[in-house]
C-alpha positions in Angstrom: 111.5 109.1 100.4 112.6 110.7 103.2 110.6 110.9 106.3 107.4 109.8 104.7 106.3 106.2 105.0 104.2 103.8 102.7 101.7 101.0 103.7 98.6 99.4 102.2 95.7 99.7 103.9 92.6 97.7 101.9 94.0 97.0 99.2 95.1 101.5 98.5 98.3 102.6 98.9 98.5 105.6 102.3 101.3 107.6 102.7 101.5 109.3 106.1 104.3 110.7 108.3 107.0 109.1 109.4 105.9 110.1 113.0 102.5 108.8 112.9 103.9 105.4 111.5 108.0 104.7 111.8 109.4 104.1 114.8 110.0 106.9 117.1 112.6 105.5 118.8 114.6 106.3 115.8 114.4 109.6 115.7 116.6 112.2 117.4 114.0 114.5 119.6 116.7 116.6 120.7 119.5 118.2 118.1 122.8 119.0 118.9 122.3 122.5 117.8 119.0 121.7 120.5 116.1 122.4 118.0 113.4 119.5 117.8 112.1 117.4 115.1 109.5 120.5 114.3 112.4 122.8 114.2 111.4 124.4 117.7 113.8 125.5 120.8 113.7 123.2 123.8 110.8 125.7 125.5 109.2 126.8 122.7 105.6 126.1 122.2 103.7 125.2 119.4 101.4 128.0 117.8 98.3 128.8 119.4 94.9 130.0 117.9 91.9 130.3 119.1 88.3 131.8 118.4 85.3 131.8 121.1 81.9 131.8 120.6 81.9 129.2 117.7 78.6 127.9 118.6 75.4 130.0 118.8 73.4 127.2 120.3 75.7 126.8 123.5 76.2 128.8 126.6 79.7 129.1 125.6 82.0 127.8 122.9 85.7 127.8 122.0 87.7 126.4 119.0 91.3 125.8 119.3 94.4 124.6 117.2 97.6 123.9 119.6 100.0 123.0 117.1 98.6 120.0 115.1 96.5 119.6 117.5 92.8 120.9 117.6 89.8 121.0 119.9 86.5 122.2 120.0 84.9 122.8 124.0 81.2 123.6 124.6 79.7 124.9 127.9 76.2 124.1 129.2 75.3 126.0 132.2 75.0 126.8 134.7 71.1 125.1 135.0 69.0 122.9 137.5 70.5 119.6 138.0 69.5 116.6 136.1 69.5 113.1 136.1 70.1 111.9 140.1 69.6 114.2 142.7 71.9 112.6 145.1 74.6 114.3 143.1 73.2 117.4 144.0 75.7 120.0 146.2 73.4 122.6 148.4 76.5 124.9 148.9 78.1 124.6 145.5 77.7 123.6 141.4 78.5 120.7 140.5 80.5 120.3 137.5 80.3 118.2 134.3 82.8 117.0 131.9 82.9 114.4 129.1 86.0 114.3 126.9 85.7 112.8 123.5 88.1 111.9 120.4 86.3 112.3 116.5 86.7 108.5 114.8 88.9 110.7 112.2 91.0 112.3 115.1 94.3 110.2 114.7 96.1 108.2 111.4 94.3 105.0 113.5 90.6 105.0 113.0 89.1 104.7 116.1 86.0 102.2 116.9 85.4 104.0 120.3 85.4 107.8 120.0 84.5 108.2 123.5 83.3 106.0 126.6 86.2 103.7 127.0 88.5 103.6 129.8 91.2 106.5 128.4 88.4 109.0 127.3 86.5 107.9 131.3 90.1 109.0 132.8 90.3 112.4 130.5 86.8 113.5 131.5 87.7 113.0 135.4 90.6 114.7 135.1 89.4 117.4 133.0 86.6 117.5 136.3 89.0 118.1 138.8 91.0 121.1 136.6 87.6 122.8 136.5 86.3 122.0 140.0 89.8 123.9 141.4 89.5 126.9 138.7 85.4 127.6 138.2 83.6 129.1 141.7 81.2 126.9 141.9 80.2 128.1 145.3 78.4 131.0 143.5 75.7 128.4 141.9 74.2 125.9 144.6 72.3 123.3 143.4 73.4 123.6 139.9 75.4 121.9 136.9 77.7 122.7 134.5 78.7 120.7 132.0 81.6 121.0 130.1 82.0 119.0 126.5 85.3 118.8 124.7 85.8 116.8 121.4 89.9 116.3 120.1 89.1 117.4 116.2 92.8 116.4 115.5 95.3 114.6 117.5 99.1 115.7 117.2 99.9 115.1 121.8 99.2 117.1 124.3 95.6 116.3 124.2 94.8 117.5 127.8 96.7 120.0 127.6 95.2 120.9 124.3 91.6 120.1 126.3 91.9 122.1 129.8 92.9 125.5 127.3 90.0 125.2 124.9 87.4 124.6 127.9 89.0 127.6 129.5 88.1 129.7 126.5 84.3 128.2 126.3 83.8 128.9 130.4 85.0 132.3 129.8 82.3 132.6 126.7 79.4 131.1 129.0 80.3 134.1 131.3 81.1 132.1 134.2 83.5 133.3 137.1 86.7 131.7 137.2 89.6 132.1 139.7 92.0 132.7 137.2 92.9 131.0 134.0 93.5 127.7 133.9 95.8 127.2 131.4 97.8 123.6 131.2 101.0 122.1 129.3 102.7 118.2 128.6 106.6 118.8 129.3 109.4 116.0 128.6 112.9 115.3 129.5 115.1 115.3 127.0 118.8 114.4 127.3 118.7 116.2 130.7 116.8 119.3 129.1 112.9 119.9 129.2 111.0 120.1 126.6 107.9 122.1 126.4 104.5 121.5 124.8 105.2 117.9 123.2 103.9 116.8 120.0 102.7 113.6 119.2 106.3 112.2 118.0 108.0 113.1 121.3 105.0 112.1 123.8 105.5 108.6 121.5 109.6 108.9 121.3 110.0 107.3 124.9 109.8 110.8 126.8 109.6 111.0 130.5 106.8 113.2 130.7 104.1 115.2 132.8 100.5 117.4 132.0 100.6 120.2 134.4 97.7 122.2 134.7 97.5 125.8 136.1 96.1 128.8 138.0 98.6 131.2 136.5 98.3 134.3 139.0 98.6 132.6 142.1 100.7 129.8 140.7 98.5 127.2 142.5 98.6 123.9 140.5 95.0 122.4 139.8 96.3 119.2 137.6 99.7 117.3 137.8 99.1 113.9 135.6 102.3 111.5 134.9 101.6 108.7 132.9 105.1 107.0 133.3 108.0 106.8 135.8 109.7 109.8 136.6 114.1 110.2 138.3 112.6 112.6 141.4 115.7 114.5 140.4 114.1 115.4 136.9 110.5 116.1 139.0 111.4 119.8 139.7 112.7 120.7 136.6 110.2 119.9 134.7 107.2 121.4 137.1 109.1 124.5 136.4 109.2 124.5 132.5 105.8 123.5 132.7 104.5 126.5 135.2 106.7 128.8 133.1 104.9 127.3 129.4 101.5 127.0 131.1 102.6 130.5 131.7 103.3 131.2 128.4 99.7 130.1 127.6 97.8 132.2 129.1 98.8 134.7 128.0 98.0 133.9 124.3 94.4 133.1 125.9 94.2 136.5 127.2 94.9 137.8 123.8 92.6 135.6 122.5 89.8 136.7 125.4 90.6 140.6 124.6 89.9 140.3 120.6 86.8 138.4 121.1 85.3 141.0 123.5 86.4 144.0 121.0 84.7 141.9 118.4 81.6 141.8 120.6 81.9 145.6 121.5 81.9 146.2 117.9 79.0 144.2 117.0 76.9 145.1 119.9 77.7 149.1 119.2 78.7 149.1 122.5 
């Protein structure tokens, strides 16, 4: 049947893909010709689209598919803080995240879409991408909050995450330093892999999320879930600068059609 497996699930019969539900430790990540189990090069990432301004009710929106992988980020802001005031910074904004998964997300249904420990861990991370890339200092006394939901879950999901919220900030018309565009690399036979799908993040990778201010090449992010040789450390912060790289440029593509599109409607 080839790389599709079978299971009963109550009582029905579910056929999904052999990297959802075999064992990834079977598979070969890395070809000797060195093209990967979705046919791509070794630094090669997945195919990006994106469209902004997806929700009409929201300060700023953005939908986007990373691979099989898709998000959907809202922006709120910036407005008067609420809830404690104790939170409250007099010289800058304070920012906002919360990082869900839909129940219909993975193969797995989840019970807990969001508010458990790994969605808790997401959102602060996501916090402290945004706090390094947003200027803050320009809104006192404020908040921003910033909601993303994984629609569809194929790896990368930060990654996935930090370049969808990018695109809604952007929409709400809030200054930003630069881009901050953001990547999950792997080691592969000693070669790194860029973007990684679900299969490979699951294949027993050594991996890392690097997150980026592309211009400058300052690093707002670096998350590493597993143990790491220090001599593979280097190697892979540079494929991951050079594909976070990559990324923002198709944002700025992405940025540029949407404000033509505007122009155009607007008769500007």
């Amino acid at each position: 049947m080839g790389n599709v497996v079978q299971r009963r699930t109550r009582g029905a019969l579910r056929r999904c893909p052999f990297e959802v539900c075999g064992n990834m430790a079977g598979l070969e990540l890395l070809s000797d010709q060195g093209y990967r189990l979705d046919g791509r090069k070794a630094t090669e990432l997945r195919k990006v689209q994106a469209r902004m301004g997806v929700f009409a009710q929201a300060d700023g929106s953005a939908y986007l598919e990373q691979g099989n992988t898709k998000a959907l980020a809202v922006v709120y802001g910036p407005h008067e803080m609420r809830g404690s005031r104790s939170r409250t910074r007099h010289d800058q904004a304070v920012i906002n995240c919360q990082y869900s998964m839909a129940t219909f997300s993975t193969a797995e249904r989840k019970r807990r879409p969001h508010g458990d420990r790994k969605s808790t861990e997401m959102s602060l991370h996501l916090k402290q991408t945004f706090e390094a890339a947003v200027m803050t200092q320009l809104y006192p006394r404020s908040q921003i909050d910033i909601y993303v939901k994984i629609l569809q879950s194929d790896g990368g999901n930060y990654s996935v995450c930090v370049n969808a919220a990018t695109l809604a900030v952007i929409d709400a018309g809030i200054p930003m330093r630069d881009y901050v565009c953001a990547c999950t690399v792997g080691f592969v036979d000693e070669t790194p892999l860029a973007d990684l799908c679900y299969a490979e993040e699951s294949g027993g990778v050594s991996s890392l999320a690097l997150a980026l201010l592309p211009r400058g090449g300052q690093i707002a992010l670096l998350q590493m879930d597993a143990r790491l040789h220090q001599d593979h450390l280097e190697a892979l912060i540079e494929a991951a600068m050079t594909a976070c790289k990559g990324v923002s440029k198709v944002l700025d593509e992405v940025v540029r059609q949407h404000l033509q599109e505007v122009s155009v409607l607007t008769g500007e």
